[in-house]
Jmol script that loads the backbone (N, CA, C; Angstrom):
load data "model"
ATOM      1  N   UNK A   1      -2.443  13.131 102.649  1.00  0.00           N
ATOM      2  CA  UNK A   1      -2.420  13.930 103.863  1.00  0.00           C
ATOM      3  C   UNK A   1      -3.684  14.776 103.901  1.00  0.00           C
ATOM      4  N   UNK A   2      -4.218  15.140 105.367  1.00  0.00           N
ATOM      5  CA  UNK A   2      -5.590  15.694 105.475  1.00  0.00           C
ATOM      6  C   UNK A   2      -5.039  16.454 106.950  1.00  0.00           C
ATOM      7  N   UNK A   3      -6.233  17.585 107.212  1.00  0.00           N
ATOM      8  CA  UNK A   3      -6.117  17.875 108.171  1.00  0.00           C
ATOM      9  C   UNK A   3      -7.712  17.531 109.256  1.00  0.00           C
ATOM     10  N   UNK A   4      -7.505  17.410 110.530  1.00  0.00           N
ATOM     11  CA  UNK A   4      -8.709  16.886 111.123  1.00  0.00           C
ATOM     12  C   UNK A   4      -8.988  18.928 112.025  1.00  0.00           C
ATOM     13  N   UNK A   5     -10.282  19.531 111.773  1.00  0.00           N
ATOM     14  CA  UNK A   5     -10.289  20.600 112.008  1.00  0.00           C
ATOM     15  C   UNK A   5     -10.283  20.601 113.625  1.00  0.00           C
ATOM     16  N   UNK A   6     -10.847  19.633 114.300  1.00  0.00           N
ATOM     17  CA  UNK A   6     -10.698  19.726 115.378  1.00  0.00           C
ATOM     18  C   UNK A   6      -9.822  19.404 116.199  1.00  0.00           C
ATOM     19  N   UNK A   7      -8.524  19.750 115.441  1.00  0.00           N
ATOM     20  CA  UNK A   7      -7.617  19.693 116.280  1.00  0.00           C
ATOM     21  C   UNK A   7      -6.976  18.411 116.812  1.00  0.00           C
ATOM     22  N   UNK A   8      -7.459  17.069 117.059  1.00  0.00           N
ATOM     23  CA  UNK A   8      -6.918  16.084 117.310  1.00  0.00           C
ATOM     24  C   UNK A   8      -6.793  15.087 115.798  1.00  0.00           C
ATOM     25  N   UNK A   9      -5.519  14.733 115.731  1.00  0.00           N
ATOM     26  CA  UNK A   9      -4.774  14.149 114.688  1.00  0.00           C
ATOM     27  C   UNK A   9      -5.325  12.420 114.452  1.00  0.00           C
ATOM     28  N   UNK A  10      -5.863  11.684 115.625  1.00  0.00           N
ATOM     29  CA  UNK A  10      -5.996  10.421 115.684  1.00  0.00           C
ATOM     30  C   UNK A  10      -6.963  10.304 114.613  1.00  0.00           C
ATOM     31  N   UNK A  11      -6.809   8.942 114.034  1.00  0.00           N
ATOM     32  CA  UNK A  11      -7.813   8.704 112.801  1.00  0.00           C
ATOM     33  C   UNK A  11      -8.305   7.879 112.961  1.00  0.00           C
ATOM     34  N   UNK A  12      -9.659   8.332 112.076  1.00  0.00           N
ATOM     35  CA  UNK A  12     -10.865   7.744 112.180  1.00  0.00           C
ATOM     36  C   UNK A  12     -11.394   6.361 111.257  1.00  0.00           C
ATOM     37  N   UNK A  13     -12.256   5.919 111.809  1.00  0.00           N
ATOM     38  CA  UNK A  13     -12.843   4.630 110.814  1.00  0.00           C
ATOM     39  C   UNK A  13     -12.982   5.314 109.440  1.00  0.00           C
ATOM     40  N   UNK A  14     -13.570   6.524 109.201  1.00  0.00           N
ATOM     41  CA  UNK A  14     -13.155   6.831 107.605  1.00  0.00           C
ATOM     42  C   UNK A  14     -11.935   7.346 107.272  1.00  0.00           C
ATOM     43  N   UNK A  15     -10.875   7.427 108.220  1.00  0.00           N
ATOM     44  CA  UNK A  15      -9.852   7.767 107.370  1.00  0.00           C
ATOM     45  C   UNK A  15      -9.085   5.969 107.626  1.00  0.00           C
ATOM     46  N   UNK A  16      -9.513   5.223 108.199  1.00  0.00           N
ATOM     47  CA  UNK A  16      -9.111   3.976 107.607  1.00  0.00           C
ATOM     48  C   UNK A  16     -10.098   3.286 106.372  1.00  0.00           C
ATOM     49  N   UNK A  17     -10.767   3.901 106.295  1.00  0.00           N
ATOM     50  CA  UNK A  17     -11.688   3.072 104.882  1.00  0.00           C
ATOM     51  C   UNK A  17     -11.235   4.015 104.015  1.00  0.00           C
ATOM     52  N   UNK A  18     -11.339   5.185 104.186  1.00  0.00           N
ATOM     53  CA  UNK A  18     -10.329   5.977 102.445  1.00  0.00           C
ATOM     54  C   UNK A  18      -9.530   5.428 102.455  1.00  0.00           C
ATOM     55  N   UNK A  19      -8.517   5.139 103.023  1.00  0.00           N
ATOM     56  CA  UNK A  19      -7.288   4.797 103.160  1.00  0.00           C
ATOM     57  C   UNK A  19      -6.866   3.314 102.397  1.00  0.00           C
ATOM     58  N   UNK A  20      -7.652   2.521 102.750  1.00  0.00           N
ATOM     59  CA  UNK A  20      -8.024   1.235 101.880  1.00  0.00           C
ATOM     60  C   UNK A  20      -8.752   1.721 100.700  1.00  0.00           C
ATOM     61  N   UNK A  21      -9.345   2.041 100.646  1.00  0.00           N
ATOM     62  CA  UNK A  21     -10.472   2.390  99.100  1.00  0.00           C
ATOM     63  C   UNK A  21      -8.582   2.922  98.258  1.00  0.00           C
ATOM     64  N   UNK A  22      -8.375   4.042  99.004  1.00  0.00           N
ATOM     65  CA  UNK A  22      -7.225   4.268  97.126  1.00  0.00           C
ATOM     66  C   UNK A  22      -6.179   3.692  97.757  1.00  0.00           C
ATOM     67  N   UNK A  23      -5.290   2.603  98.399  1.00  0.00           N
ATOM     68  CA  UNK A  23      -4.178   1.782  98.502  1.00  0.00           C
ATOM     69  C   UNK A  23      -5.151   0.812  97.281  1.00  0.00           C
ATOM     70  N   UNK A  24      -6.711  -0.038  97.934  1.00  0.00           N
ATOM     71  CA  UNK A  24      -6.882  -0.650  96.351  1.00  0.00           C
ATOM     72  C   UNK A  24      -7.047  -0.472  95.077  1.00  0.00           C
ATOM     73  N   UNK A  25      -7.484   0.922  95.052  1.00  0.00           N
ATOM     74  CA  UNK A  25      -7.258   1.716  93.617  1.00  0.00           C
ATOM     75  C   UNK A  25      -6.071   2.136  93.154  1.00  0.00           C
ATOM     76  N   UNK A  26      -5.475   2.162  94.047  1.00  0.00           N
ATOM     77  CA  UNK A  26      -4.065   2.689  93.121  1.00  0.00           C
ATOM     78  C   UNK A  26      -3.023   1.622  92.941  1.00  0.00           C
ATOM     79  N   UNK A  27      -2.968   0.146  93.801  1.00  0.00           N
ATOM     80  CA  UNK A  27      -2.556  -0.878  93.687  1.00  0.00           C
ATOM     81  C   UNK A  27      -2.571  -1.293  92.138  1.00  0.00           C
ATOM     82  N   UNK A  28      -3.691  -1.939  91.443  1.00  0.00           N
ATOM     83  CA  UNK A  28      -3.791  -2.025  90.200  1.00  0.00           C
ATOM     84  C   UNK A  28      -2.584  -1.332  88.757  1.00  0.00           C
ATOM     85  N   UNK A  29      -3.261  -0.204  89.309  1.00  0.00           N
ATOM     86  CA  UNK A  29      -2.451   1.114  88.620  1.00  0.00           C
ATOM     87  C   UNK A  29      -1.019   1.119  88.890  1.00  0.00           C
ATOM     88  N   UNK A  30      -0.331   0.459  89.947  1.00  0.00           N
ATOM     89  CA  UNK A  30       1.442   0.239  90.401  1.00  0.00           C
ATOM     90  C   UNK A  30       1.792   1.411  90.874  1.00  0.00           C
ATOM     91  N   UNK A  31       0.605   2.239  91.365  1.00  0.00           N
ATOM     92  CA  UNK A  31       1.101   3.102  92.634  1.00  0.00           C
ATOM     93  C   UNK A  31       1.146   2.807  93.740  1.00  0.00           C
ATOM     94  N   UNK A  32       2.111   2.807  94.394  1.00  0.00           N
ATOM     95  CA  UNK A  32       2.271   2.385  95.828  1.00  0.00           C
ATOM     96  C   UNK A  32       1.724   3.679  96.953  1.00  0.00           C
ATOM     97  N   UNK A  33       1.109   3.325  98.166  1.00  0.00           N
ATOM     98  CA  UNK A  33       0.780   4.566  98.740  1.00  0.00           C
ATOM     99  C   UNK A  33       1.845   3.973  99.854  1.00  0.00           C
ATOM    100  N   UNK A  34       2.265   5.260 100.504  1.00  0.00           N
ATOM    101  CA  UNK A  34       3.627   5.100 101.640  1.00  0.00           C
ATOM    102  C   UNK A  34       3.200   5.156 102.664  1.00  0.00           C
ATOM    103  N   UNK A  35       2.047   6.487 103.094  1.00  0.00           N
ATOM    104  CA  UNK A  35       1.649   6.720 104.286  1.00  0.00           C
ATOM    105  C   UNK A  35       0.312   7.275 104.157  1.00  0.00           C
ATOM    106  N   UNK A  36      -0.606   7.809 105.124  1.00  0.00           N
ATOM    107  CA  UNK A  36      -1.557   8.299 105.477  1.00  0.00           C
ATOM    108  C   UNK A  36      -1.559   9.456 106.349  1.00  0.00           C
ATOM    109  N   UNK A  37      -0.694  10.993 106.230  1.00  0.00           N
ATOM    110  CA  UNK A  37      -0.469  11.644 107.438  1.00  0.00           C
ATOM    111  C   UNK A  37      -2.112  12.594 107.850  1.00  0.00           C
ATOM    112  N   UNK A  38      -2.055  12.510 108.807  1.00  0.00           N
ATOM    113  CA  UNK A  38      -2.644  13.409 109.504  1.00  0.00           C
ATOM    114  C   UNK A  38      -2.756  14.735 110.342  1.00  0.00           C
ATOM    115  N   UNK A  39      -2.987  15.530 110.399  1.00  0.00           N
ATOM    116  CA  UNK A  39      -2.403  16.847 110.728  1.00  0.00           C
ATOM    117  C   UNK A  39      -3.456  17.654 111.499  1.00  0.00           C
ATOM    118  N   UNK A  40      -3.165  17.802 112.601  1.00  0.00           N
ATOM    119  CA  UNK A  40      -3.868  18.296 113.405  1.00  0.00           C
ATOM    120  C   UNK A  40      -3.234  19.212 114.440  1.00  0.00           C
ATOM    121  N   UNK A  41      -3.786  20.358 115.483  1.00  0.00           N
ATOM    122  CA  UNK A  41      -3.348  21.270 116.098  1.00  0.00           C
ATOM    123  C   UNK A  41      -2.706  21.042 117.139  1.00  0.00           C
ATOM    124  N   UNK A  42      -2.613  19.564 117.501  1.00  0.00           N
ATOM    125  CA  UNK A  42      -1.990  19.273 118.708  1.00  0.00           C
ATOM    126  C   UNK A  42      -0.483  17.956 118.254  1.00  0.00           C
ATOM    127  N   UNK A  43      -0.566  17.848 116.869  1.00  0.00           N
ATOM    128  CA  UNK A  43       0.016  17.612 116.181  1.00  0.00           C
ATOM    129  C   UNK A  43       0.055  17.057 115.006  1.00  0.00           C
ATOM    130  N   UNK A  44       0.779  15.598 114.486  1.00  0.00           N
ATOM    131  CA  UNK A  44       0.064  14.787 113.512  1.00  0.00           C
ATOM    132  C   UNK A  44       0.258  13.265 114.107  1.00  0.00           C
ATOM    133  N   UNK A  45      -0.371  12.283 112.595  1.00  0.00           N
ATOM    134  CA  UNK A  45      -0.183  11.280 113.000  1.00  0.00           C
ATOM    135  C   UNK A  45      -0.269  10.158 111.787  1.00  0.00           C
ATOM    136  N   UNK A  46       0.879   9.228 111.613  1.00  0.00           N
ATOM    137  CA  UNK A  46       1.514   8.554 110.285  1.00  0.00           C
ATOM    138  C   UNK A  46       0.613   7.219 110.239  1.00  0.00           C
ATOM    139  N   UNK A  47      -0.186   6.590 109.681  1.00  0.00           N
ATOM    140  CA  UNK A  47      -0.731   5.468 109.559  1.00  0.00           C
ATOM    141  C   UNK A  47       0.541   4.670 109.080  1.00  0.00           C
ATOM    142  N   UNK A  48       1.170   4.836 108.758  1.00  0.00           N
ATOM    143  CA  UNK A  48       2.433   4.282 108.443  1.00  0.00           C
ATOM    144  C   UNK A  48       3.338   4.086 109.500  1.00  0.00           C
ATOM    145  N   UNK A  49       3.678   4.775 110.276  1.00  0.00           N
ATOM    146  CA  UNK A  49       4.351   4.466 111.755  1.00  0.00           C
ATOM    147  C   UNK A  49       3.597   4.204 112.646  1.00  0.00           C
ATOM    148  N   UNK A  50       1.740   3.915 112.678  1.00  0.00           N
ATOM    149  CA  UNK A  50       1.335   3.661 113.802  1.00  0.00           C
ATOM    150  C   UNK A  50       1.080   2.227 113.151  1.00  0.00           C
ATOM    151  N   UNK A  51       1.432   1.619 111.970  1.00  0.00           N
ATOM    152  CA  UNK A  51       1.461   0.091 111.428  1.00  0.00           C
ATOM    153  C   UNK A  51       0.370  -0.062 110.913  1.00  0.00           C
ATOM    154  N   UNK A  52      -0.678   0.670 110.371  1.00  0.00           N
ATOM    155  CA  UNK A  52      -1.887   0.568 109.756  1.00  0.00           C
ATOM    156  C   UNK A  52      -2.094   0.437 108.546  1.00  0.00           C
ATOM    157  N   UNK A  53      -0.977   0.323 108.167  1.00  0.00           N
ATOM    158  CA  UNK A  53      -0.875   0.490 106.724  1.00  0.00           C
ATOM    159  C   UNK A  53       0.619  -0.330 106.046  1.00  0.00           C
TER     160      UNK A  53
END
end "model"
wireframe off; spacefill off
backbone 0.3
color backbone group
């Protein structure tokens, strides 16, 4: 989970490439990642419920 300072929650091409970078790093290791939340002033937003993950 991260917060985006400006206020809008939608994510970005780097929070889909972090997002891949440690799901494949932590894959190996037999950590599973669940979600990706996002948190912003107008609300948030689940890479996991928007199917991105």
């Amino acid at each position: 989970m991260h917060n985006h300072p400006s206020g809008d929650p939608s994510p970005s091409q780097a929070d889909f490439e972090m997002t891949k970078a440690i799901i494949d790093i932590a894959k190996p290791l037999g950590i599973a990642v669940h979600d990706h939340i996002i948190a912003g002033g107008s609300g948030h937003a689940s890479l996991r419920v928007m199917r991105l993950i």
